[in-house]
C-alpha positions in Angstrom: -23.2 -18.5 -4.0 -24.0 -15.6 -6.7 -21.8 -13.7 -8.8 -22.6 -10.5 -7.0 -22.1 -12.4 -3.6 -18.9 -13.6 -4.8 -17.6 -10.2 -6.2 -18.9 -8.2 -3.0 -16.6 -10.7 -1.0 -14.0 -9.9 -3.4 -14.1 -6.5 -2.9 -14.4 -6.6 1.0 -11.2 -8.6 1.3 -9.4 -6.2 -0.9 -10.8 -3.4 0.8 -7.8 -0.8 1.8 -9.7 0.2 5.2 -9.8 -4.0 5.8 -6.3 -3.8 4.9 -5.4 -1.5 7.7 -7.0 -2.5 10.2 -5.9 -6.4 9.7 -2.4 -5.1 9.8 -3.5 -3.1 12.4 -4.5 -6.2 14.6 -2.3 -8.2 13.6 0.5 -5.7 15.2 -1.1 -5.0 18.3 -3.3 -7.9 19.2 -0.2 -10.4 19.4 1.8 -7.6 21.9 -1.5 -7.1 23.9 -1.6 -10.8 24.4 1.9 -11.0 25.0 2.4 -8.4 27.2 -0.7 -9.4 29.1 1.1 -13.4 29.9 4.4 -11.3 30.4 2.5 -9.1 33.0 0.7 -12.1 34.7 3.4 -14.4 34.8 5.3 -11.3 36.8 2.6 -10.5 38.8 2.4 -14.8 40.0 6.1 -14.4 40.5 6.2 -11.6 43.3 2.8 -12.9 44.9 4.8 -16.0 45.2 7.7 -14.5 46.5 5.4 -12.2 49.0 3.3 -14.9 50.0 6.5 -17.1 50.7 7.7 -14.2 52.8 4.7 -13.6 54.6 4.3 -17.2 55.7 7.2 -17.4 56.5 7.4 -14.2 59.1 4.0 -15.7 60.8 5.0 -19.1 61.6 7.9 -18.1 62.7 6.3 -15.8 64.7 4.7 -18.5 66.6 7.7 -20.7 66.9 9.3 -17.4 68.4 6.6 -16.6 71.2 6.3 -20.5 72.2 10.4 -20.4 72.7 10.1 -17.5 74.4 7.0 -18.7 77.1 8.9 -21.0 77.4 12.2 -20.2 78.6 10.1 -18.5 81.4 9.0 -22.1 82.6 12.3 -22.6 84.3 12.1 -19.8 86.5 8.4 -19.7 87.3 8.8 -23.4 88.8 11.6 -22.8 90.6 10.6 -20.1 92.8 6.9 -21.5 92.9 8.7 -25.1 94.0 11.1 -23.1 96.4 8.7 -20.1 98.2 4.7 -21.8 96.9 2.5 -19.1 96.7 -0.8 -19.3 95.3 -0.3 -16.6 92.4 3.1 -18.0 91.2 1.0 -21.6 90.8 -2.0 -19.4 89.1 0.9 -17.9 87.0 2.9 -20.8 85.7 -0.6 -23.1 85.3 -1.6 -20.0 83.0 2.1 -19.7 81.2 1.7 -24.1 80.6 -1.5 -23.7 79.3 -0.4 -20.9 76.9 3.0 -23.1 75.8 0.3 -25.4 75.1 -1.7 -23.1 72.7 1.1 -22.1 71.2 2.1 -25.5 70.3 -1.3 -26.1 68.7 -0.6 -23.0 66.7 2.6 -24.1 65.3 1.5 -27.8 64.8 -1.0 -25.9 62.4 1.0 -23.7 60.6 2.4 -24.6 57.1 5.8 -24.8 58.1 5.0 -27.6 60.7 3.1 -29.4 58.0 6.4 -29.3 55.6 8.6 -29.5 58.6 6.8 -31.2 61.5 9.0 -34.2 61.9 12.1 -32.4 62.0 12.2 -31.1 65.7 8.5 -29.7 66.4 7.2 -33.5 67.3 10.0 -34.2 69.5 9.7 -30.6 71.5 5.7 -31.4 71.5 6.1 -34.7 72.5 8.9 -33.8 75.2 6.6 -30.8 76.7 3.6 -33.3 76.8 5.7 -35.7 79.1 6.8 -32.6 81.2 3.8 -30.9 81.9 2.1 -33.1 84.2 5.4 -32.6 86.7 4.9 -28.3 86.6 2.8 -29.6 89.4 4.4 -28.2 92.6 2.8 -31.5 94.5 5.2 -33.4 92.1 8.6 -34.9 93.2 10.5 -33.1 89.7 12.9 -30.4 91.3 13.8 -27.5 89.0 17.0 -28.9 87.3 14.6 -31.8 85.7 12.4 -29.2 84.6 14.9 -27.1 83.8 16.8 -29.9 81.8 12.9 -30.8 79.9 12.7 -27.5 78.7 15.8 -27.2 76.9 15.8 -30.5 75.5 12.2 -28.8 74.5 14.4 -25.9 72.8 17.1 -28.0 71.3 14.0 -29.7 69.2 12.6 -25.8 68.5 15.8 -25.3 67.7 16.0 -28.2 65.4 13.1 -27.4 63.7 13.7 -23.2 63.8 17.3 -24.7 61.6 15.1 -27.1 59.1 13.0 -24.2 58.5 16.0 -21.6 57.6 17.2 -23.6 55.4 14.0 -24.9 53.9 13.2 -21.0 53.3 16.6 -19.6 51.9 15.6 -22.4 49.5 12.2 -21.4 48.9 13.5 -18.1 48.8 16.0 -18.6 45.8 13.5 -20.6 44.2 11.3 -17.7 44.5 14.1 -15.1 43.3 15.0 -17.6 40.5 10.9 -17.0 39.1 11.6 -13.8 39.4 14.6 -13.7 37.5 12.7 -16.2 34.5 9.8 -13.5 34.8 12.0 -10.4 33.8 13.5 -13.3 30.7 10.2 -13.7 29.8 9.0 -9.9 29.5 11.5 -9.4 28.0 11.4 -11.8 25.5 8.1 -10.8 25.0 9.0 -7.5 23.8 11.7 -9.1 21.7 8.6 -11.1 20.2 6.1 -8.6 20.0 8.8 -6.1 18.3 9.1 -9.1 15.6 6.0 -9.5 15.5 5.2 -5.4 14.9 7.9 -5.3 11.8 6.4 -8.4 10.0 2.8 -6.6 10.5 4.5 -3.2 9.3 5.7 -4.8 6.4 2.5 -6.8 5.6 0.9 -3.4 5.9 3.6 -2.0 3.2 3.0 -4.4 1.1 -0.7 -4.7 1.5 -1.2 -0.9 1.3 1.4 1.4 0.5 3.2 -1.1 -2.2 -0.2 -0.1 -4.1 -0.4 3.1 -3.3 3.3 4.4 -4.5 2.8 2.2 -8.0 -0.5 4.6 -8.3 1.9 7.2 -7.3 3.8 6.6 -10.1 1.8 6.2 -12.4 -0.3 8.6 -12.0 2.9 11.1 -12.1 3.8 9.5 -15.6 0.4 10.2 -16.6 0.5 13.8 -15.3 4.1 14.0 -17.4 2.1 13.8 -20.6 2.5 9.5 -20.9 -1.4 8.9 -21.9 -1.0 5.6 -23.1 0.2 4.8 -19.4 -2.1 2.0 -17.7 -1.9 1.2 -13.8 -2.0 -2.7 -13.8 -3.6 -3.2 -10.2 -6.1 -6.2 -10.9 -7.9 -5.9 -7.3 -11.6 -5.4 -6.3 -11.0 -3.4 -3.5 -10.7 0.7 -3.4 -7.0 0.7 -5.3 -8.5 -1.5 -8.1 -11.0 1.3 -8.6 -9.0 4.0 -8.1 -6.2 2.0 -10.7 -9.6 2.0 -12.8 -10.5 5.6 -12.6 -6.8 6.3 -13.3 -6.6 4.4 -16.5 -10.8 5.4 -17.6 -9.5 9.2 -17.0 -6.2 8.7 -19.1 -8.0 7.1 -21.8 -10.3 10.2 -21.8 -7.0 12.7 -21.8 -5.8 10.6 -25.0 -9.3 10.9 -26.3 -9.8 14.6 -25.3 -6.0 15.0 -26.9 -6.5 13.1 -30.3 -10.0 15.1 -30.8 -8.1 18.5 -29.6 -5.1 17.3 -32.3 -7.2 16.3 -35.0 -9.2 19.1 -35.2 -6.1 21.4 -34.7 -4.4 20.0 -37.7 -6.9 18.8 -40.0 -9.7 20.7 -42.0 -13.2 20.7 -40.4 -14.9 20.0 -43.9 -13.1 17.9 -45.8 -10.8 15.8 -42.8 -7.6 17.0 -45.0 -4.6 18.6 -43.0 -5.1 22.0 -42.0 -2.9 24.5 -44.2 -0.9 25.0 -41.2 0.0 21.4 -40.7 0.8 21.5 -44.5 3.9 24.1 -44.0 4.4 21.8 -40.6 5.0 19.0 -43.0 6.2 21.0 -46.4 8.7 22.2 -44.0 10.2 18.5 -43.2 9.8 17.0 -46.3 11.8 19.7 -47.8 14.5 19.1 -45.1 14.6 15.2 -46.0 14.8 15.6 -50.2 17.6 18.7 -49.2 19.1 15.8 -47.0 19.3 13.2 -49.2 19.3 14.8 -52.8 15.9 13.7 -54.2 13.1 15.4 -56.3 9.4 15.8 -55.4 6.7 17.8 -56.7 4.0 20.0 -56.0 0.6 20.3 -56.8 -1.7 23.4 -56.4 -5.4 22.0 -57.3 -8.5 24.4 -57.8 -12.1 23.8 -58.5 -13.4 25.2 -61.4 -16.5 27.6 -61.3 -17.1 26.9 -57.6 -18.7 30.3 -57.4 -20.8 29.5 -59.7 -22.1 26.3 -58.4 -22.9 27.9 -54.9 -24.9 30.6 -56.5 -27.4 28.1 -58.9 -27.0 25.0 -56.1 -26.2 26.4 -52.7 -23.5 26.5 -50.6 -23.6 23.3 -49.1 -23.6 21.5 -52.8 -20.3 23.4 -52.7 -19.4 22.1 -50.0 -20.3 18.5 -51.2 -18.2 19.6 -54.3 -15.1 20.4 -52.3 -15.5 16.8 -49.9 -16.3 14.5 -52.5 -12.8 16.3 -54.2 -10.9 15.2 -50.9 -11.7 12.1 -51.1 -11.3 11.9 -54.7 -7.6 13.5 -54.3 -7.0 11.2 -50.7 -7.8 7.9 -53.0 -5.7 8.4 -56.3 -2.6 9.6 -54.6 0.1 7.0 -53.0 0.4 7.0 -49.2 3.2 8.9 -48.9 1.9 11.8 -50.7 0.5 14.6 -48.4 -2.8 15.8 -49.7 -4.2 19.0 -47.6 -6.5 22.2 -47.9 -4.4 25.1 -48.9 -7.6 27.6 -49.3 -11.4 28.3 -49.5 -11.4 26.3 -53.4 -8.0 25.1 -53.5 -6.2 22.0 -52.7 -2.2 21.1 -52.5 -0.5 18.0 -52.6 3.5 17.2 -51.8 4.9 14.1 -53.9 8.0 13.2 -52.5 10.8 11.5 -55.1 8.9 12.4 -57.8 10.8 13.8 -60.7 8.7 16.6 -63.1 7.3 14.0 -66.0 5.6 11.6 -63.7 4.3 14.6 -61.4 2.3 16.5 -64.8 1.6 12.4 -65.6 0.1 12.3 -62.2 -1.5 15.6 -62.1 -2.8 14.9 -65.8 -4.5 11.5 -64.3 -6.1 13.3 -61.0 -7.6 16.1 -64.3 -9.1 13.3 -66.0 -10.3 11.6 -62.9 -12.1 14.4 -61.7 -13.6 15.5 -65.1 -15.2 12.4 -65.7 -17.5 12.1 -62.9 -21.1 12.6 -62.7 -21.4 13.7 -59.0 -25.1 14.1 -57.3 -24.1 17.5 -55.5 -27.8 18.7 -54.1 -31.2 16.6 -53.5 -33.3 16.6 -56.4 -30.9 18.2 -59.0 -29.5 16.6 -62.0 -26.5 15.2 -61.4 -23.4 16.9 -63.1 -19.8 17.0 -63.1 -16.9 19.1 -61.8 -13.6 20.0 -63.1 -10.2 21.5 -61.9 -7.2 23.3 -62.7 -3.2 22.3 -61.4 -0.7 23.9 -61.3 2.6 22.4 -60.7 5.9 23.1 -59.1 9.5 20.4 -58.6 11.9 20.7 -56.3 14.3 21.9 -57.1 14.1 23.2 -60.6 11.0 25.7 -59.7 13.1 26.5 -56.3 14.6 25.2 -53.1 12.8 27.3 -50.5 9.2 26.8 -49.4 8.2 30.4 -50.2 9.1 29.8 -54.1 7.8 26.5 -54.7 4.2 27.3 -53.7 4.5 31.0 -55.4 5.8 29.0 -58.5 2.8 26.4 -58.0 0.2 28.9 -57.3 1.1 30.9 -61.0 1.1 28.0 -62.8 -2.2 27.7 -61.0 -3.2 30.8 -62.3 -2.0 30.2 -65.6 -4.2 26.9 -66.1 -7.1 28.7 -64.8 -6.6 31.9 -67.7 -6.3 29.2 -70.3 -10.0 27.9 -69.4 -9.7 25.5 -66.5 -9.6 21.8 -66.6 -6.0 21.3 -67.6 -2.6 21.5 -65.9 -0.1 24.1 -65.8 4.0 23.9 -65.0 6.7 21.5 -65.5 8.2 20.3 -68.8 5.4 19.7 -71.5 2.5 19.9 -69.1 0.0 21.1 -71.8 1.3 17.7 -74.0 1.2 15.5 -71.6 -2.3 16.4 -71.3 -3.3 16.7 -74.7 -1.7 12.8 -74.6 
């Protein structure tokens, strides 16, 4: 079997809609079935009982009629043997040979096959030896036949008592499968109710088990948590929609990072934005106020940048000014936050820093600068850039945003009136750099 065989047949068996309508089955097929034995073994129980009933009411039927013909034996015979007349013989040859069908009908019913030997054989058996002396030419007077026929009633009778109590058995066992019937529905329902909350809980835990961890995360995702991942490792429709949850978060963050890098850093030169810079002025001024330590500030502006737009372009400007970011990014430490204050002009926060090793430092970035030979535009000679700093320290130039970067800014401007290329502000700036 293929991979892609193999992975369809993963996904099938994961599928939700599988999932469903497993669970599904699996609660309503075992009730069906269930019900269905519940209902048939009820259903074999009353035909049982009615069909017990009914044969009963018919064969007793019979036994009734023949006891009734023939307690009308009796009297038939005794007036035919005292007045003979030709329709009372007619009569009582017709009533003998009805008692005689009769018999036949009751030796064949059910009851006479259970019950035959109790009292029907003897009556049968008794009859047979009196009908041949019905006949009036006879010598039987009417007490014999009068005494045959209820020794022929005692054995009906007999019987008619073996069958009562043979049915008020039959009867209870009847009721009694009647009564295990009713157990057994309802121990079916019992079942198939046990069987419906394990299916409804396979179903939760099969479906909606999934479906509220989406839930969730989804909502921590909506709450701003991008870095959130649903860890559903199926094929099926949840593993894809887990999947399109966690490739559309991934997106947000993406989406978010660009949104947040372009928002706080400078388009040309991948610096921080000036507005990040106060962001982050503002809590680094916080933490030396907090703790009682120095640092310094550097205000740092290209040199003649006017100038090099107007006889190279604007984009070798703009070359200028990156290759300057990376130049400032690269000689600073890590801590030190290097931004884009302005169109030429460049600011860096040293935190503990004192003022000697910030003009040292900002004397060092001068030199750095000054002495390379930078290919700004194709097919010009390459030449190099300079730039003037101007310093400020926290907190002898102030202990306010607003004065340190007006303090840095004139020193700025003072580097820049002496020429350019050097460093203004702090303690024996122009020293150190003559040093």
């Amino acid at each position: 079997m293929d991979t892609s065989t193999t992975q369809r047949r993963h996904r099938f068996l994961a599928s939700l809609r599988l999932r469903v309508v497993l669970a599904i089955t699996a609660m309503l097929v075992p009730l069906a079935v269930l019900a269905g034995l519940g209902y048939a073994y009820f259903v074999s129980s009353l035909r049982t009982l009615d069909g017990a009933v009914e044969s009963l009411f018919d064969d007793l039927h019979v036994v009734a009629e023949l006891q009734d013909q023939l307690r009308r034996v009796p009297a038939l015979y005794r007036r035919l043997h005292l007045d003979p007349r030709p329709e009372d013989g007619a009569a009582l040859a017709l009533l003998a040979a009805d008692v005689d069908t009769l018999f036949q009908h009751a030796r064949a019913t059910g009851l006479a096959r259970l019950h035959g030997q109790t009292g029907l054989e003897q009556a049968a058996a008794t009859w047979a030896s009196l009908r041949p002396r019905l006949d009036p030419d006879t010598a039987a007077g009417p007490g014999d036949v009068t005494a045959a026929v209820d020794t022929v009633l005692r054995h009906l009778g007999e019987f008619e008592s073996t069958v009562h109590q043979a049915t008020r058995t039959g009867l209870y066992r009847a009721l009694q499968d009647h009564k295990d019937a009713v157990l057994v529905i309802a121990a079916v329902a019992f079942f198939g109710f046990l069987f419906a909350l394990t299916a409804g809980g396979l179903l939760y835990l099969a479906v909606f088990e999934p479906l509220r961890r989406l839930r969730r995360g989804a909502e921590r995702i909506m709450s701003g948590d991008l870095d959130h991942r649903l860890e559903i490792a199926e094929p099926g429709e949840l593993g894809r929609l887990a999947d399109g949850y966690n490739c559309m978060a991934g997106m947000l963050r993406s989406s978010q990072n660009t949104v947040q890098l372009h928002t706080i850093h400078d388009s040309l030169t991948g610096l921080l934005n000036r507005r990040e810079f106060k962001a982050r002025f503002d809590t680094e001024l916080e933490r030396a106020r907090r703790y009682a330590q120095p640092f310094a500030l550097l205000m740092v502006d290209v040199d003649g940048l006017g100038r090099l737009n107007e006889e190279l372009g604007h984009l070798a400007g703009d070359e200028a000014l990156r290759i300057l970011a990376v130049t400032l990014s690269r000689l600073v430490r890590p801590v030190d936050i290097v931004a884009r204050f302005g169109n030429d002009e460049f600011v860096i926060v040293m935190p503990d820093i004192g003022a000697d090793d910030a003009v040292a430092t900002a004397h060092r970035l001068r030199r750095h600068v000054a002495g390379q030979d930078l290919a700004l535009a194709s097919g010009a000679p390459a030449r190099r850039i300079t730039v003037s700093i101007g310093l400020a320290v926290y907190p002898d130039d102030g202990d306010a945003v607003e004065p340190l970067v007006a303090c840095a800014a004139a020193a700025l401007e003072e580097a820049k009136a002496a020429g350019g290329d050097t460093v203004a502000g702090g303690p024996q700036a122009a020293a150190a750099g003559e040093a």
